[in-house]
N, C-alpha and C positions, 0 to 999 in steps of 0.2 A: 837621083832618087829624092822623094819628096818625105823620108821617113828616115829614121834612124833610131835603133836598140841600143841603150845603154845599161849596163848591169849595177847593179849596187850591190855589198853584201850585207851581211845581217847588221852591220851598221847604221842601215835604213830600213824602215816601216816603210808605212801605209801612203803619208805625203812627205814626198821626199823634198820640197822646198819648205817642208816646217820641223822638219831636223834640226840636229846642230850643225853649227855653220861648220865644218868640212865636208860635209853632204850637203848641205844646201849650195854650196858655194863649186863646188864641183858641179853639180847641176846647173845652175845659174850659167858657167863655165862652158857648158857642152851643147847649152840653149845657144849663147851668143853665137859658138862655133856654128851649130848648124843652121841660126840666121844668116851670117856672114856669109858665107857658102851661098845658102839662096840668093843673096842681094848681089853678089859678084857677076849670078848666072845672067840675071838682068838689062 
């Protein structure tokens, strides 16, 4: 799959990479993951 849902709770807003950093870094976190994955499929 070319998509992935990841949930946050009320400890994030609107943009979630301009949080504080345990939400941004989580995020950041979940990007690399589902990069990684794509580049393996390759």
């Amino acid at each position: 799959s070319d998509a992935r849902i990841v949930s946050f709770g009320k400890e994030a807003a609107h943009e979630i990479l301009r949080e504080a950093d345990p939400v941004r870094n989580r995020a950041i976190g979940e990007i690399d993951l589902f990069l990684a994955a794509r580049a393996q499929k390759r």
